[in-house]
C-alpha positions in Angstrom: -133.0 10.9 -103.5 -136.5 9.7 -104.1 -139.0 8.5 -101.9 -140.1 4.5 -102.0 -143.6 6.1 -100.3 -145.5 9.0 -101.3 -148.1 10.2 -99.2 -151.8 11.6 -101.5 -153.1 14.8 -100.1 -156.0 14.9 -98.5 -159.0 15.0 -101.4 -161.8 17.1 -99.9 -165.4 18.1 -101.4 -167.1 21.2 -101.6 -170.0 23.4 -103.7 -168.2 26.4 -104.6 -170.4 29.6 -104.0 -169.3 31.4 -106.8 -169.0 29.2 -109.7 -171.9 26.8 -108.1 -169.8 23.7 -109.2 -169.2 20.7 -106.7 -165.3 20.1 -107.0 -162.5 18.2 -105.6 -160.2 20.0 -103.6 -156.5 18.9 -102.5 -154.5 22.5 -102.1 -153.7 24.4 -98.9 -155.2 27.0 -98.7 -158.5 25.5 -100.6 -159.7 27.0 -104.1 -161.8 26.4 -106.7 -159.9 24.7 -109.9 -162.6 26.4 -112.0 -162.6 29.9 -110.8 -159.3 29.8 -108.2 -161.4 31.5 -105.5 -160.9 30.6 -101.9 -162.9 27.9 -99.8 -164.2 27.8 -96.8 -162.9 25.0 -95.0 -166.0 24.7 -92.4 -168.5 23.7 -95.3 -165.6 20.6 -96.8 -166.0 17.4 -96.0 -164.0 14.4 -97.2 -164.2 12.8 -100.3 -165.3 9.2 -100.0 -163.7 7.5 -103.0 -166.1 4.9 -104.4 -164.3 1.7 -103.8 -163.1 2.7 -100.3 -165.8 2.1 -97.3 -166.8 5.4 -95.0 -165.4 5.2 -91.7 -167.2 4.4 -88.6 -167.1 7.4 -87.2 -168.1 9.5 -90.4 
């Protein structure tokens, strides 16, 4: 049975230290979709997409 509602992960950005790319990030554990190596999650942030406002406390 399929959902009516389907939830997005959570999009996240980061500057990957090996490749030296900026990339998108939605996996768990984060990696890189260029290189596959692993994230740190301390130096993500989210990903404000450009037609939604930041939030008041960000």
């Amino acid at each position: 049975m399929l959902n009516d509602e389907v939830d997005a992960p959570e999009m996240r950005e980061a500057e990957c230290p090996f490749c030296e790319n900026a990339v998108l990030v939605y996996e768990r554990p984060p990696r890189c979709p260029f290189c596959a190596c692993p994230l740190d999650e301390e130096r993500m942030h989210p990903y404000v997409w450009p037609d939604e406002e930041p939030s008041p406390s960000g």
